[in-house]
N, C-alpha and C positions, 0 to 999 in steps of 0.2 A: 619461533613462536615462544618456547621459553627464555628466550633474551626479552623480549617483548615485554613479556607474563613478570619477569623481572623487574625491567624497567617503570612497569607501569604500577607495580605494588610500592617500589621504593616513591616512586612520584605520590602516591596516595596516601604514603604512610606519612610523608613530609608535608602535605597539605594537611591529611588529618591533625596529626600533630601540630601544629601552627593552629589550624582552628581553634580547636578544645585551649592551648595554651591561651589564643588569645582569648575567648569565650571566659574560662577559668579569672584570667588575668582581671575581667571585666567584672564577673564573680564576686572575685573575691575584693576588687576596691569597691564595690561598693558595701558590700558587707562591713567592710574594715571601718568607712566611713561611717556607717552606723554605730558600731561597735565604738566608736571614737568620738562620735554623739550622743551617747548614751555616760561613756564614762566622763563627760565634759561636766555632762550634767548629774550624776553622783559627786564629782568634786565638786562643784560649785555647790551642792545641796550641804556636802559634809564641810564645807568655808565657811557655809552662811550662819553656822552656827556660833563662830568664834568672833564675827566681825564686829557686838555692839562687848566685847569683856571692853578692850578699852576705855569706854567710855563709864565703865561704873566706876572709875576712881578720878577721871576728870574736875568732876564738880563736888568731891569730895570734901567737907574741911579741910582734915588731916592734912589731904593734898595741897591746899592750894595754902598752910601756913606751913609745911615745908619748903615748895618752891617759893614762897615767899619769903623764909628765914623768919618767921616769926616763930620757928618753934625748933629745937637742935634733937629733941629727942627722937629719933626714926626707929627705936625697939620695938614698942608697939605699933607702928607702922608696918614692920618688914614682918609681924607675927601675923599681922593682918594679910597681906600679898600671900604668906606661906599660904594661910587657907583658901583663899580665892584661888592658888595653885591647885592645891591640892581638889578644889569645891569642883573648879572647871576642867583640870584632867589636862593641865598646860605643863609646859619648860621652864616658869618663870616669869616672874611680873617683875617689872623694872620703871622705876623714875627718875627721869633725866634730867637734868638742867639744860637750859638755851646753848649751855656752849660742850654739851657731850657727856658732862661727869656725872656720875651714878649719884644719884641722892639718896636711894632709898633701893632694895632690890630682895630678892626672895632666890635668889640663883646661889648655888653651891660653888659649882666649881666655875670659870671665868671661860664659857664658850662664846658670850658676850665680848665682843673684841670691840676695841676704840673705832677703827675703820668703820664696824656694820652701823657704832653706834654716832660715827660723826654724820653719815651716808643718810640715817632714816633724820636725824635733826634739820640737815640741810634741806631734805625735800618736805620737808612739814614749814619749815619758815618760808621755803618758797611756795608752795601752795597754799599753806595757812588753811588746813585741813589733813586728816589723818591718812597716813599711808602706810603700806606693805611692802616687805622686801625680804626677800629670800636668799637665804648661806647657804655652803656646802665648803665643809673642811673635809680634808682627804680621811677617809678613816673612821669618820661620824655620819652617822643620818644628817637630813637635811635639817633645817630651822626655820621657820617661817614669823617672821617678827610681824607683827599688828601694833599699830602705833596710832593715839590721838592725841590733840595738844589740850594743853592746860592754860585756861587764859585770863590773864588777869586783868579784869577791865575789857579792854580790845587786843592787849597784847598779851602773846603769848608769851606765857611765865616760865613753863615747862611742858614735860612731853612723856606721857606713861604708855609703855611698851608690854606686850606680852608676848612672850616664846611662845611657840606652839612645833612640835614635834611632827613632820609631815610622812612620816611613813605609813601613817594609819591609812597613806592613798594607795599604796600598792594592794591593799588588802580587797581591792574593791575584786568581785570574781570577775575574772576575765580567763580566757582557753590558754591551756595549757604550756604550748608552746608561743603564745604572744608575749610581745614586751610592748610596757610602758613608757616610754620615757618623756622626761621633764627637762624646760629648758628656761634659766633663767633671761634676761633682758641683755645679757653678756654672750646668749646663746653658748652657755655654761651647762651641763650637763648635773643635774641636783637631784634625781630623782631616777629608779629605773626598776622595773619588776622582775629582773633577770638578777639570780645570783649570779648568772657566767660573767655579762656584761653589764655590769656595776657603774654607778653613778663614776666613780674613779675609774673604770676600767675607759671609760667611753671619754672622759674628760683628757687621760692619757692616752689615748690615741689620738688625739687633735691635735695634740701636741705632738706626738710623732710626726702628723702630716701635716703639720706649721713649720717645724725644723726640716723636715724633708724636701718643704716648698722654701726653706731661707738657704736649703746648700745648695740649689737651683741644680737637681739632676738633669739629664739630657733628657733627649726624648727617647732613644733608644733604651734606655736603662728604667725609664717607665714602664714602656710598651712590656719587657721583655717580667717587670713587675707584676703588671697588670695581667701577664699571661700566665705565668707561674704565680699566680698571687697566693693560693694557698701551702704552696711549695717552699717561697721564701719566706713566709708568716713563719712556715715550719721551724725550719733552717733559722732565722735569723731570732727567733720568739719575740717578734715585734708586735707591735698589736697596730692595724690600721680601720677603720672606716672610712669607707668611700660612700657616694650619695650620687645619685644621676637622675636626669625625670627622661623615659621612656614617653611613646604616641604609641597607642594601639589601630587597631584599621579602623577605627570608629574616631577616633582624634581625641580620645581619651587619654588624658598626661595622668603618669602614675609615677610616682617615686621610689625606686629600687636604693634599699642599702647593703651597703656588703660591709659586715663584719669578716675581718679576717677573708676567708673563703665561703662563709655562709650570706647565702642571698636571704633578705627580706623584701617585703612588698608592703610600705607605708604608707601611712594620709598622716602630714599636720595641721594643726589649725594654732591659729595665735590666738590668746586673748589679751584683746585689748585694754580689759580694765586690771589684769592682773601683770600684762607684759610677759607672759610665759607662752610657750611652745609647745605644746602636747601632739606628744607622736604615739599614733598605734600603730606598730609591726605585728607580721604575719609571716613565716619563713615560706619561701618559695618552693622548697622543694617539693611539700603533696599537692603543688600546680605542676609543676614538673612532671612529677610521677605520673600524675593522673593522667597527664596530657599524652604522656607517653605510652600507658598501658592504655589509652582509649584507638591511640595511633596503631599501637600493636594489634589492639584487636581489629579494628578496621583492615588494616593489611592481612589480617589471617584470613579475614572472612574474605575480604575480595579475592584472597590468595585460593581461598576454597570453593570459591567461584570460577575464578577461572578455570581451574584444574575439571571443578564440574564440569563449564563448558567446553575446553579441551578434549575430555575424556567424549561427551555428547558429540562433541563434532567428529570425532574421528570413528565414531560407533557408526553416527548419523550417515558421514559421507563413505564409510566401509559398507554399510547397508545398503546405500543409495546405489555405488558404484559396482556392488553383487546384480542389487536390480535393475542397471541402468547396461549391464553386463547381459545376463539372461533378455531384458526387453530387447537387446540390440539381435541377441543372436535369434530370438524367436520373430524379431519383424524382418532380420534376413531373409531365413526360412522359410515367412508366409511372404513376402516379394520375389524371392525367388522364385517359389510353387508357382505365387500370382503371374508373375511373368512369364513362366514356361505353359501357364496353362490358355493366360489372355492374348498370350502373341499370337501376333498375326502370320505368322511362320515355322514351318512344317520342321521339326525337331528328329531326327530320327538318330538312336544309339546303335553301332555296328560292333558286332565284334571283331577277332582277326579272322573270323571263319566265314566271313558274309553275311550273318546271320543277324534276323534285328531283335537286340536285346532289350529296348522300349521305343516309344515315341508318344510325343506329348500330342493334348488333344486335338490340333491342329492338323495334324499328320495325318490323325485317323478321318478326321470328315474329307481332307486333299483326298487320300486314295480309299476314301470309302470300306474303312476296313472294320469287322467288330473287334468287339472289346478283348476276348480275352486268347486268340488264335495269330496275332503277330511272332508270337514268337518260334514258330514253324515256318514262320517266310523268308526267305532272302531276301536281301537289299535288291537285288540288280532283278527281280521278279518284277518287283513294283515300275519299272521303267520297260519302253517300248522295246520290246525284242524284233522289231520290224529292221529295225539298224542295227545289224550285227557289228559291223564297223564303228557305234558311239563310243567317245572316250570314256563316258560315263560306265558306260554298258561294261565294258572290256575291264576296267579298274577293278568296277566292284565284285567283277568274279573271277578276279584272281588276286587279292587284298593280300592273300599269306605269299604272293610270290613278290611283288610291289610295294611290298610294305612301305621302302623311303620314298616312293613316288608318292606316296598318296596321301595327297594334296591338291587341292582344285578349289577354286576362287572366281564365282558367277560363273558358271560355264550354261550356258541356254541348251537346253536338250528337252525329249518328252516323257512325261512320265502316263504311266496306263493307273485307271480305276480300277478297282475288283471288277466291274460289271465290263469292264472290258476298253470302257470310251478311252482316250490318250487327253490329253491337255500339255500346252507347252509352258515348262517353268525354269526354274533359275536356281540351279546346282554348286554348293560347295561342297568343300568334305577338308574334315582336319584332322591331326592325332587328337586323344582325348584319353591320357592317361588315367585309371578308376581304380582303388582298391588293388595299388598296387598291379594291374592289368591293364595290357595296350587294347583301346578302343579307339572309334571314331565317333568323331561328331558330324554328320552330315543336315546339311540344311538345306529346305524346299520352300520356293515361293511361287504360287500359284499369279504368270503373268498374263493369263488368257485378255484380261482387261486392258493389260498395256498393250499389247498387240492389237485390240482391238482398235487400241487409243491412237495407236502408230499408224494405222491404215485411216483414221478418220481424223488423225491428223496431216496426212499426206494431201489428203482430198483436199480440208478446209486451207492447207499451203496452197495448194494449186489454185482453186475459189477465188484464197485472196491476192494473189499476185494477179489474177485476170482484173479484180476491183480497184488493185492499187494502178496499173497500167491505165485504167481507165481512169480513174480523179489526176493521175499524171497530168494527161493531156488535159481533162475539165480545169486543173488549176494552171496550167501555161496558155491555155485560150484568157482565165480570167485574167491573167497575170498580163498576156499582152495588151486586154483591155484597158487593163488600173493604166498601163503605162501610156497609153495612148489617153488615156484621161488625165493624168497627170501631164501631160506633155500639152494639150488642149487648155488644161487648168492653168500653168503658168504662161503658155502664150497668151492667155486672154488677162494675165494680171500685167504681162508685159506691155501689152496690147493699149490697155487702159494707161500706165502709165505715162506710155509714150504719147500718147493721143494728148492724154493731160498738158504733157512738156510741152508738144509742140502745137498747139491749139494757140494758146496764148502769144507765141511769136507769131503764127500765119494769122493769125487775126490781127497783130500790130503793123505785120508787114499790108496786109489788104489796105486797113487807113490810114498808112502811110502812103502808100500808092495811088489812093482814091487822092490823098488830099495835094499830093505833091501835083498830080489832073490839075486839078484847082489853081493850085498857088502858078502854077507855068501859065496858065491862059491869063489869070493876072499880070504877071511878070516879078512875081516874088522869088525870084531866085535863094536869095540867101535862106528863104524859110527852106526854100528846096532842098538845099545843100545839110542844112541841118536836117530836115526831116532822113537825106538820104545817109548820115552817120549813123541815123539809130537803125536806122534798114540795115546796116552793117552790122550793129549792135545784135540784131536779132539774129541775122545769120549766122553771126560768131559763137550765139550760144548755139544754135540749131546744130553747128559742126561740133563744138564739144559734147552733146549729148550725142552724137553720133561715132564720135569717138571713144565714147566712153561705153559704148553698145558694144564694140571693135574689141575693145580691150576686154572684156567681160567673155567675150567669143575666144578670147587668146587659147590657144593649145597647151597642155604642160611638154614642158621643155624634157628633150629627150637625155640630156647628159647635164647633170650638176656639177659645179666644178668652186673650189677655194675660192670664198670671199671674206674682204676684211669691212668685217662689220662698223669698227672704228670709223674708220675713211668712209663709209658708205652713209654713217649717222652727221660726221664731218660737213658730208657734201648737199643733204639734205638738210642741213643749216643755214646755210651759205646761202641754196635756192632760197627760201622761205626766209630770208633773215628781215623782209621790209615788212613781214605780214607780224614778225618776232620781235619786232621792235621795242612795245611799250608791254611785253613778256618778261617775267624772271625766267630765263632757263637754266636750268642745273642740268651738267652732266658727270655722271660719276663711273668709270671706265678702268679695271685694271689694267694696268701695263700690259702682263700675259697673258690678255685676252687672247685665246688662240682663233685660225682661223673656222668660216663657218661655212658648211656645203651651201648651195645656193645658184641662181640668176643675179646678176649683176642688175637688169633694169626691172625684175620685179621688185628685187630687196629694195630700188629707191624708190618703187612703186608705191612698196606697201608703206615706208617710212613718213612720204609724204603725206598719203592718205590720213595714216597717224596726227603728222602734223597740221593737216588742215584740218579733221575735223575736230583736234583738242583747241586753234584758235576761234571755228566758228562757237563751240560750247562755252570757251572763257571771254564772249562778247563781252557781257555785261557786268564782266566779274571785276571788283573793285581793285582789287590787288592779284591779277593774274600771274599763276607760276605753272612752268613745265618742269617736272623732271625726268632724266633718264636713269635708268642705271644697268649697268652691264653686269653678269655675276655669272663667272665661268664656274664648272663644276667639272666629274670627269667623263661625266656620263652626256651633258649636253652644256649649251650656252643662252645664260635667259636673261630678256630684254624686259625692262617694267618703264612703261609710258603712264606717267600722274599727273592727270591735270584737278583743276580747281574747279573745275566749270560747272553747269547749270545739272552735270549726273544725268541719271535716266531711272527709272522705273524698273521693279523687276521682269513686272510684263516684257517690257524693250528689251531688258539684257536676252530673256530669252531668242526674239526675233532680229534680233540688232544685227546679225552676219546675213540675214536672208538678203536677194536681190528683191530691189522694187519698193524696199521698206524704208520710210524715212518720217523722221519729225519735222522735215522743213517745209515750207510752205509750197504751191506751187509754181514752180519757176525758178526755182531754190535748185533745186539739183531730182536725179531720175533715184536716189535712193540705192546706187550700185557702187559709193567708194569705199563702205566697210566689206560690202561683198563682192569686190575685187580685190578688197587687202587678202579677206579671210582667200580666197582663191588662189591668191599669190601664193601667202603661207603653207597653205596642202601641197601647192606644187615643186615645192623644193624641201618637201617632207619634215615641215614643221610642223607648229601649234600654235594655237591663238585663243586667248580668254579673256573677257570683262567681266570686271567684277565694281560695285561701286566702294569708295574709299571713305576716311573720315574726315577729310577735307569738302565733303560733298559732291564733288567729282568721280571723275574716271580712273582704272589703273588699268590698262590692258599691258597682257604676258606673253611674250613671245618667245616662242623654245625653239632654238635650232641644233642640229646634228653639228658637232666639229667636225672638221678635216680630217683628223686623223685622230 
């Protein structure tokens, strides 16, 4: 739990921390950015006041017949610029000529260099309007040159400059610890509000890290830089800045510099009309700090929390577990009592002397005893003294001589009331060591009721075995009735059938015989001859429905013996092969098919049954096919018959084995060759199923027993 308590402080203190940082982080750029808008517009307020000096000597006389060479005297000229110095609080007024040379100037000493002053002529003849540009020599404040041209006619004749002295922008109030800094068009460093890091200190550190990126260090020698960076700053007293843009969890990009080893947190903005850079820095570290002591205290306090809740639980569940202690042992107690007092059995406490040292309240309504005089009675008092001979009896008055016998487990004996009655009950008796003292536990149950129960259960035994003898016989009268009704029931479907079958031949035969009368007293013989083939006709079916009656009567065969299924599916091909003719038959047989128990002329019995009645179904069927397939297993051998044919109904599949049942018309057959197959099949103790297929047809399955 304090690994936990642990874990989960450190986890807290690292979210907290991260938050507040980022929070802080967010803080304080926007602050910065204000503070950076603010002082954008203090410069540009304290510019705007220098921007029209140029132009008061523009359109001057003086001016325009010096840069015109009308006039060589520039003394009172340059005494003139001194005062407008001096009037405006400037560095120097200056007038140029088109191609850079001083004409005329109010400057002491030469901070004016050729370069600033070729740089400000070039970009006035290319714009052909006045502009600005900003110095910085190492060692001197910055300069801010303000320039407008001088024109003569349309063309520019000359170009009057003024210095202006730009430190007066550090002075604007800004917090303590921020820096300014300025950046010329060269992103040149001219300006900075930190004594530490100085307009040169920061311009030489670019440099360091311009030379540092021209000796092309590895990356290793970076990294190893970048990780010790305050260390080798140390060591080596180089001066470096670094610059990176960071994403907060809000998608806020900030710009982190690192002086040396010191972090800052910066906004720049450009101005466009000035070409300068203005950055306001904020040192990172009281974001740091704060982030950290907000972390810290988060983690104390959730730390003071847990430790609360720690301390509370273990109070809580100490408390719980006293009470949960005491509750257990006082609902012992009253279950205990409860059960010694609500049982439904006789309790009785002995000592080793006989004597009864209590008995619960069960005991006392069993033998009728009061309340507070058991304990002057004997145990063996309470039981019939009429049986000197009871086990019971003999036991309990002599306990100090039998001590290790005494043990007894249901033993059936009588026990006597006070008033004298006896009742028969149901005797234990165990040690029952107490306070350190051999006792017994003896136990009584009053079984007067089961006895009762036992003799009026003997009678209602006897009752119902006279009733059950009797529905015996009422249900083997009914039984032989159902059978003799069932036996009546299929004679008379039989009955019908037959009558059906043979009605239509003896009626063919009667007008056939009536007519052949006729055709002889004519002398029509040949009609004769013919009428007496179909007479043939009719008798030939008359004998196969009578043989097929025959067959349906067959007995089961008394000894089955090894048959080869193979050969016997073979040879019922062979018969049937005229009726298989315009048939696809498939048959698909493993080799090892082994052999199957069986009748040799039922198995062809049932085969062809098979096959004749899957050719009468695929009469009509466009593209008729049989297959077979044999598929041994270890346990039996199963036959699958598939044809394509016209199918059947589920009603049919149910009745389809019965005798007498049939789809075909009358005169078609008696309705007994599936129910001779199935017949077959039971009697050489197989199986037989139809099921229909997706071909729309038939599959019937045939399971036989192997040989061995």
């Amino acid at each position: 739990m304090l690994l936990l308590a642990g874990v989960l402080v450190l986890f807290f203190y690292g979210i907290s921390r991260e938050a507040a940082y980022q929070g802080l982080s967010v803080q304080t750029h926007a602050e910065v950015q204000n503070k950076l808008l603010n002082y954008i517009g203090d410069v540009r307020r304290a510019l705007r006041r220098f921007y029209h000096l140029p132009y008061l000597l523009t359109n001057h006389p003086d001016t325009l017949a010096i840069v015109k060479e009308e006039r060589h005297e520039t003394a009172a000229f340059q005494v003139k610029l001194t005062q407008l110095d001096k009037a405006a609080n400037t560095e120097g007024w200056t007038l140029l000529s088109t191609s850079g040379d001083v004409l005329a100037s109010s400057l002491i000493d030469e901070r004016f260099s050729r370069p600033d002053r070729l740089a400000i002529v070039e970009q006035v003849l290319r714009q052909g309007e006045g502009v600005s540009l900003v110095n910085k020599t190492k060692g001197y404040g910055p300069l801010y040159y303000l320039s407008a041209p001088v024109f003569d006619d349309l063309n520019i004749a000359g170009i009057v400059v003024v210095q202006i002295d730009l430190s007066f922008l550090t002075e604007q109030p800004i917090a303590s610890d921020d820096l300014i800094l300025l950046q010329n068009r060269q992103q040149r460093f001219f300006l900075s509000s930190s004594s530490q890091y100085s307009a040169d200190w920061l311009n030489a550190a670019q440099l360091n890290a311009a030379q540092l990126n021209a000796a092309q260090l590895n990356a290793a020698q970076l990294n190893a830089a970048r990780l010790n960076g305050s260390q080798a700053s140390t060591q080596d007293n180089k001066q470096t800045v670094e610059r990176q843009t960071r994403y907060l969890y809000d998608s806020t990009a900030i710009s982190q510099w690192r002086f040396n080893a010191t972090p800052f947190l910066g906004h720049t903005v450009k101005l466009d009309d000035l070409k300068w850079s203005v950055s306001y820095l904020t040192p990172y570290k009281p974001i740091k700090d704060t982030a950290n002591l907000f972390a810290w205290g988060v983690a104390a306090v959730l730390l003071v929390v847990i430790l609360l809740l720690i301390i509370g639980q273990q109070r809580q569940q100490k408390h719980r577990h006293q009470q949960r202690i005491q509750s257990l042992l006082q609902e012992s107690q009253r279950r205990l009592k409860q059960m010694i007092d609500k049982t439904q059995v006789g309790l009785l406490l002995i000592d080793e002397q006989g004597s009864l040292y209590d008995l619960n309240p069960m005991a006392k309504r069993l033998f009728g005893l009061p309340e507070n005089n058991h304990h002057r009675i004997f145990a063996w008092e309470l039981f019939d003294t009429g049986n000197p001979h009871s086990t019971t009896l003999t036991l309990l008055k002599n306990l100090d001589k039998h001590d290790e016998l005494a043990e007894l487990n249901a033993v059936e004996t009588m026990a006597r009331r006070s008033d004298g009655s006896v009742f028969p009950a149901l005797f234990s008796l165990t040690r029952f060591p107490w306070h350190d003292e051999q006792y017994y536990l003896a136990t009584l149950i009053d079984i007067s009721k089961r006895k009762k129960a036992e003799q009026s259960l003997q009678q209602m035994n006897q009752a119902l075995t006279e009733r059950v003898e009797e529905r015996t016989q009422a249900l083997q009268q009914a039984q032989a009735q159902l059978i003799e009704t069932s036996k009546m029931a299929a004679l008379g479907r039989m009955s019908s059938a037959i009558t059906h079958e043979l009605n239509q031949p003896l009626t063919g035969l009667r007008t056939l015989l009536t007519t052949n009368t006729l055709l002889a007293e004519r002398g029509e013989m040949e009609k004769v001859k013919t009428n007496n083939q179909l007479v043939q006709k009719l008798i030939d079916r008359m004998t196969n429905m009578t043989s097929q009656l025959k067959t349906f009567a067959y007995n089961k065969p008394q000894h089955l013996h090894a048959v080869s299924l193979p050969d016997a599916l073979n040879e019922t091909l062979r018969v049937y092969q005229a009726q298989l003719a315009d048939i696809d038959v498939r048959v698909r047989i493993p080799h090892d098919t082994p052999m199957i128990l069986g009748e040799g002329q039922r198995l062809l019995q049932t085969l062809g049954n098979l096959v004749s009645n899957a050719c009468d179904a695929m009469a009509n069927t466009a593209s008729p096919t049989l297959v077979f397939v044999v598929t041994p297993t270890k346990k039996a051998v199963e036959l699958t018959v598939n044809d394509n044919g016209c199918g059947a109904s589920e009603e049919a599949l149910e009745t389809m084995f019965e005798p007498f049942v049939t789809s075909k018309k009358i005169g078609e057959g008696l309705g007994l060759g599936l129910a001779i197959t199935a017949n077959n099949v039971r009697d050489i103790n197989g199986k037989i199923r139809a099921a229909a297929n997706a071909q729309g047809g038939l599959t019937f399955t045939l399971t036989f027993q192997p040989a061995s």
